[in-house]
N, C-alpha and C positions, 0 to 999 in steps of 0.2 A: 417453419418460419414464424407462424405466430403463437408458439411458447413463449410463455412469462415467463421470469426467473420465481422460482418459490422461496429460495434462501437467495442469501449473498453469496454463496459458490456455487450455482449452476452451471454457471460458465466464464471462463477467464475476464468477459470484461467485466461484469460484473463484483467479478470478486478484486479485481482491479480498482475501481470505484469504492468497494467498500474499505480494502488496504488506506487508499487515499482520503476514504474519512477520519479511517482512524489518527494517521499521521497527521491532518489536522488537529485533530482534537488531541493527540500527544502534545502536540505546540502549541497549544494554548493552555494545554495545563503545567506545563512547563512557564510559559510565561507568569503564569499565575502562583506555583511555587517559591519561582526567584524575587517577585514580590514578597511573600510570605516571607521569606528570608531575611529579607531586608528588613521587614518589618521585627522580626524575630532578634535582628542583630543591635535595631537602635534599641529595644524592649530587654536586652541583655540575657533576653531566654536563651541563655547556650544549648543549653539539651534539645530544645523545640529547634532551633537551628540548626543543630550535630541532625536530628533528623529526619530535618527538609533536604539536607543537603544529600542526603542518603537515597530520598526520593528525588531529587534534581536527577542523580546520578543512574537512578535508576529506569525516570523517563527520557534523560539520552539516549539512553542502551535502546529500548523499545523505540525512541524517535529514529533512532540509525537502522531498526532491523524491519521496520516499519518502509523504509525510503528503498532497503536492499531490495525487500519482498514486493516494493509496486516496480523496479526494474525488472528484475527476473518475468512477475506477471509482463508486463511491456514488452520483454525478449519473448514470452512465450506467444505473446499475439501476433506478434512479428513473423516469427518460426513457420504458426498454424496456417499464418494467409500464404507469406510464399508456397510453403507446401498446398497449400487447396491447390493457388494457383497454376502451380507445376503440373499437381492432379490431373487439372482441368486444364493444360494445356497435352500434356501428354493424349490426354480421350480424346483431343481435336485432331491431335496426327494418326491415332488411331482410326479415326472415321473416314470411311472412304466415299466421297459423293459418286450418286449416283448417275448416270450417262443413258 
């Protein structure tokens, strides 16, 4: 019970937490791109544009697999407690007081 986490994946919530930093910091550097963009598009930098757009594109992707991978981790937390719980109800019907 009192293990620290040493990395960000010792254990589910944990690496749950870290997913959902990332995914923050995906979307805001996403926000910060489509500025760039913008910027890029009144500056008439097409190329610099053609290549932000390319990294917009690409931190969607990572924004969306980002958001899959903290549900799965959420279903996987979900999963572990029922099951403890079931565990640990099953070893109460197991136990027989004594008389």
């Amino acid at each position: 019970m009192g293990h620290h986490a040493e990395t960000p994946f010792d254990n589910i919530e944990s690496s749950h937490e870290y997913v959902s930093l990332l995914a923050e910091a995906t979307a805001e550097a996403l926000l910060d791109v489509e500025a760039d963009i913008a910027l890029a598009d009144a500056d008439g930098a097409t190329r610099r544009r053609e290549a932000l757009q390319v990294v917009s594109f690409n931190l969607t992707k990572l924004k969306s697999q980002m958001s899959s991978s903290r549900r799965i981790l959420n279903d996987l937390r979900t999963l572990r407690r029922l099951l403890l719980d079931e565990r640990h109800s099953q070893q109460a019907l197991h136990v027989t007081p004594e008389k």
